[in-house]
N, C-alpha and C positions, 0 to 999 in steps of 0.2 A: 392503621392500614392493614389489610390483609396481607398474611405472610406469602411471597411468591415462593417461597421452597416446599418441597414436594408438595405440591397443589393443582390437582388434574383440571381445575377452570382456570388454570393461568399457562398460557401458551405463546413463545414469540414463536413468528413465523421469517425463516433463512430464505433470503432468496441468492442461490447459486450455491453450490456442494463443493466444494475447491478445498484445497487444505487451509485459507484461511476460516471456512467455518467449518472445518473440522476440527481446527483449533480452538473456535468460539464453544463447540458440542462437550470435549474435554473440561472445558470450564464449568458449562451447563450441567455437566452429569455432575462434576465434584459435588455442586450447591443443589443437585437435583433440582433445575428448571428447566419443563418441558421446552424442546423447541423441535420445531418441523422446519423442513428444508425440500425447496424447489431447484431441481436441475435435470436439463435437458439430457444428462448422460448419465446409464446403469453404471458404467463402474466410477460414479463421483466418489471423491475419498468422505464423504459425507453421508452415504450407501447404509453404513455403519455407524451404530449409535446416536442417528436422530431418533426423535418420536414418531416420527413419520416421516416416511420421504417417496414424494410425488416426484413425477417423471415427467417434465414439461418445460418448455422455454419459458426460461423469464422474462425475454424479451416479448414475448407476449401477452398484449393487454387482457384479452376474455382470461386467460391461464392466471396468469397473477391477482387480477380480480379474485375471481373463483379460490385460487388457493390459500388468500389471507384472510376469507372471511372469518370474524368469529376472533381471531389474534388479538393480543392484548397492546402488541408492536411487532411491527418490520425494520428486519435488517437487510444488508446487502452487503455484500460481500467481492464484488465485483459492479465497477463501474457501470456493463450495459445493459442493466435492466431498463423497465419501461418505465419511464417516469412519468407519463400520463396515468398510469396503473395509480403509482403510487400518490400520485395530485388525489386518485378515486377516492383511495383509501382513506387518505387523510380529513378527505370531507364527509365520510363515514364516523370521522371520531378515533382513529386509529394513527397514533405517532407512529411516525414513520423515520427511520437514521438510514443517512439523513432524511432533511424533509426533499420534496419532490425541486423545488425551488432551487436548492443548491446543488441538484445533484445534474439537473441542466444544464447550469453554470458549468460543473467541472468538466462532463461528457464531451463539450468540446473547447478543446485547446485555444482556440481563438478567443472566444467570451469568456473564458477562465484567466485570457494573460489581460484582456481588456478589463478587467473587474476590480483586477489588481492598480491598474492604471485610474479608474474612475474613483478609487477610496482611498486614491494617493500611497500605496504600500509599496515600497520599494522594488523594482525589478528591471531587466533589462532592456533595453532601449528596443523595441519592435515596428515591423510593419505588417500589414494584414492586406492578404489577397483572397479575391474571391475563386480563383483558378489556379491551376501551375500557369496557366498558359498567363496569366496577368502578371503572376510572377516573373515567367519568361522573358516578358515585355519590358518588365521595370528593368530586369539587369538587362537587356539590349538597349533602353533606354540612357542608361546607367544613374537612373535612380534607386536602385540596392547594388550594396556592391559587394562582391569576396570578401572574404569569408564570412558566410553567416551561419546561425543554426537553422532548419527548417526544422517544421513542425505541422503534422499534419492534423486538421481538425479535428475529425473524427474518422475514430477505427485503428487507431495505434495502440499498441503494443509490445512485450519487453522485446526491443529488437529491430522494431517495427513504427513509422510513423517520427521519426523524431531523426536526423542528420546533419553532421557539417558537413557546409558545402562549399568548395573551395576552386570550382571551376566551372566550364562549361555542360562538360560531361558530366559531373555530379550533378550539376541540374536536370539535366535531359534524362536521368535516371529517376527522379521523383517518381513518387506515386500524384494523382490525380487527385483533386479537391480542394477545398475549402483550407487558407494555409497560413502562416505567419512567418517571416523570417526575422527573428532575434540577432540584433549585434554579439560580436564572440566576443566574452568578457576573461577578462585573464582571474583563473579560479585557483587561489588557495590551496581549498578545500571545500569539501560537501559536505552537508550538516541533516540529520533531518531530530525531528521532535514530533511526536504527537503530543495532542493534546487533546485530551476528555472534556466535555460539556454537556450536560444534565440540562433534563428539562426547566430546570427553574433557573435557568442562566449562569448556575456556577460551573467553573471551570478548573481545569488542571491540568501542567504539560508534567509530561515526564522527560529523566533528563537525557540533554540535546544528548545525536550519537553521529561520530564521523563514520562517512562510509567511502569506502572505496572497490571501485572499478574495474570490472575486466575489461584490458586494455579495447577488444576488437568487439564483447558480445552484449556491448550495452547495457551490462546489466551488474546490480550490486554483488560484489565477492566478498568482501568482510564489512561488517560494522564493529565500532567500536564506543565503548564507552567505561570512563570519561571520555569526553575529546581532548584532544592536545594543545586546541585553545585557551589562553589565558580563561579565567576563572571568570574577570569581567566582561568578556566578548560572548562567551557559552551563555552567562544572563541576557546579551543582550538579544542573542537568537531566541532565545526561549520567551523572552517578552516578543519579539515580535510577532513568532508563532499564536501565540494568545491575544496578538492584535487580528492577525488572520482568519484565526477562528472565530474571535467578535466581530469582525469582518461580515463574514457568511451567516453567523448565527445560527452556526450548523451543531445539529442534533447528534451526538454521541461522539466519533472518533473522528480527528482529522486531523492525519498525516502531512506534514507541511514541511518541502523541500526546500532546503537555502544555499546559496552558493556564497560563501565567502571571497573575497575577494582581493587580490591583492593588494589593492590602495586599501585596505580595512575597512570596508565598507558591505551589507549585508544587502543579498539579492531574492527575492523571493522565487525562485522557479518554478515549482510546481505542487498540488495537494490531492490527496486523495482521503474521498470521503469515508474511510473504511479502516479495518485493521491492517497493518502496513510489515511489509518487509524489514523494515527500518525496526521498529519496535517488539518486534519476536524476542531478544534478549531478554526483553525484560520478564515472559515467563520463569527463569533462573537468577534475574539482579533485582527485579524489584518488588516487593513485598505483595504488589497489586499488578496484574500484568494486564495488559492492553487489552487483552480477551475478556476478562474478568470485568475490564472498567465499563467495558463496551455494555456487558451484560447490568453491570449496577446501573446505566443511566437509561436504558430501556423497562426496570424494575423498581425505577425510581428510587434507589437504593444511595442512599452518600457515598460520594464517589472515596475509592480504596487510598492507600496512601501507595506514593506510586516514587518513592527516593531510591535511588541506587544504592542496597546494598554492599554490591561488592563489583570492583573491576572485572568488564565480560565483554565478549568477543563473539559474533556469531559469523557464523560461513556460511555459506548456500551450499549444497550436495546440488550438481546439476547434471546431466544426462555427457558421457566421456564425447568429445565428438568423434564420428564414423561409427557410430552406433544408432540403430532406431529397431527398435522394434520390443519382445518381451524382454520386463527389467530382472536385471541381474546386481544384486550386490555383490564388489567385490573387496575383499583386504578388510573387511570386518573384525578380523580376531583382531587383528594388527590396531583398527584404530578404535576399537571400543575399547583399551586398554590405556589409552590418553586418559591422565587424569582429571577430572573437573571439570569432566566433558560431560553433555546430556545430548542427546540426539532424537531428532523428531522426523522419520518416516512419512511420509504425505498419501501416500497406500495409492501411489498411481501404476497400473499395471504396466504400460508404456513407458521405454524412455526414447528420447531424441536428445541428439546435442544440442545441450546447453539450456534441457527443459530443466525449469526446479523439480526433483524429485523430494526433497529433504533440508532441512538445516541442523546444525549443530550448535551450541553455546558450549564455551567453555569460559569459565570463571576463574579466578588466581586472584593474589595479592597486589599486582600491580597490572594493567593492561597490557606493557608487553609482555607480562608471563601468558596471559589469558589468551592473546593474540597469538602467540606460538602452540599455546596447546589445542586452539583451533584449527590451522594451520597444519599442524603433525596429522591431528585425526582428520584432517578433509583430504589430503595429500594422500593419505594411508588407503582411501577407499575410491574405487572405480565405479563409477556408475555405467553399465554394458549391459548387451543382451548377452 
């Protein structure tokens, strides 16, 4: 096979600039393989260090057409591109991560929790509406009852689209569309794993990582890993993961959310076809990082080994809240001086509370060392204008 490193006729094409493919470009430069990237905004943190980088919606079909011609593979990097684009592509001869098929499936929440329900894979007890306003009706009817989770089909986001709802007025505050409401299940803990899969059908997860929540902002504050699961529970989320992803028979990365549960029982929540918050650690724990794998199964490359080598801990750097506008680091001396910390800048000019600006890894000999020395340096630095 021809070699894809430094090879000007071998080119993937990124669709969306975010810091996760600026962290996919970091990897691409190391191995020097070309890649170009499509995003609707000048200052995407991805601006920097592509091959090229076009200025255009992904969500648009002629744009995305046009901008992959020629690509050896497409990636994504964010959920809402067009996936008729990518259906295009694909009948051009052009692998596409994932394929257009599963990335349907996961865009909206409804047909992603129903997918799960049709291939038999564990998850929580649901109902699906085609309106709030049917929603409405069922609890006046009192066929759904308090407390549930809602979920909105599409257009959600860290923050956004997803709620317990535990009364009348938490209803009447929904957003509008296409919805689901989930039984509340008493959780544990939260588990997530990716797992890699290469065009020829093999597979790899890397290992599970517990994460944990900020209480009010919906969104991950640490992961960790190992998790604090017995050894045989942690196998058996990580097999199910790799049922998930045979499942979909999805092309490159897919990030797959689990809810443990208190009866000991494993719940599927949620996936995402891409590189994942969840798995950022492992640029500093595992030999082969999520970015890197991404990049072997699109290069047809055997996929990296991908074991933990050492107890780690990542934090989200997120925007202080009562700030928005130009970003300002603060308390830097203070926490770039935590040891066994490595820190990843996402080079977005703006902050707002509670936007990712950053994350950090820090590594130790046992998890809670790792966990604290992440901890000290996220705690040390402000994110403000």
């Amino acid at each position: 096979m021809t070699s894809v490193f430094s090879n000007p006729d071998f080119e993937i094409a990124l669709l969306g600039g975010g810091q996760l493919g600026k962290m996919v470009l970091a990897e691409a430069r190391r191995l020097d393989i070309g890649v170009r990237v499509l995003d609707p905004s000048s200052d995407a943190p991805c601006r920097l260090g592509a091959q090229q980088f076009t200025l255009g919606s992904f969500q648009d079909y002629d744009t995305v057409l046009a901008f992959a011609q020629g690509a050896d593979a497409v990636a994504i990097e964010i959920e809402s591109v067009n996936a008729d684009a990518l259906e295009a592509l694909e009948a051009q001869g052009i692998p596409c991560f994932p394929q257009s098929h599963v990335l349907r499936v996961i865009q909206n929440k409804v047909a992603q929790k129903q997918f799960y329900a049709d291939h038999q894979l564990p998850t929580s007890e649901f109902q699906r509406f085609a309106s709030k306003t049917d929603l409405l009706a069922a609890i006046e009817a009192g066929t759904c009852a308090y407390p549930f989770v809602w979920k909105l089909g599409e257009g959600g986001y860290d923050g956004f689209g997803v709620s317990v709802v535990r009364s009348a007025e938490d209803a009447a505050a929904l957003a509008e569309g296409e919805c689901i409401a989930e039984t509340l299940v008493d959780i544990a803990c939260e588990i997530g794993v990716v797992v890699a899969r290469a065009l020829d059908g093999s597979s790899q997860a890397f290992p599970a990582v517990e994460m944990e929540f900020h209480p009010t902002a919906n969104q991950v504050e640490f992961v960790v890993c190992p998790s604090s699961l017995p050894a045989a529970v942690v196998r058996e989320a990580e097999a199910l993961a790799l049922a998930v992803s045979e499942a979909f028979q999805a092309q490159g990365l897919l990030a797959v959310e689990l809810f443990y549960t208190t009866q000991g029982t494993w719940l599927v929540n949620e996936v995402a076809p891409r590189p994942h918050n969840s798995g950022h650690l492992t640029i500093e724990a595992c030999p082969t990082s999520q970015f890197e794998q991404l990049l072997r199964c699109m290069c047809r490359l055997p996929l990296g080994d991908s074991q933990l080598k050492q107890p780690a801990a990542m934090a989200n750097i997120v925007g202080a809240d009562g700030y928005s506008g130009p970003v300002f680091y603060e308390g830097l001396d203070q926490a770039m001086q935590t040891p066994g910390t490595a820190f990843h800048i996402y080079g977005k000019s703006q902050t707002r509370p509670f936007r990712k600006m950053g994350h950090l890894t820090a590594v130790g000999q046992s998890v809670d060392e790792a966990r604290a020395r992440a901890a000290a340096a996220r705690d040390a630095l402000t994110v403000r204008t």
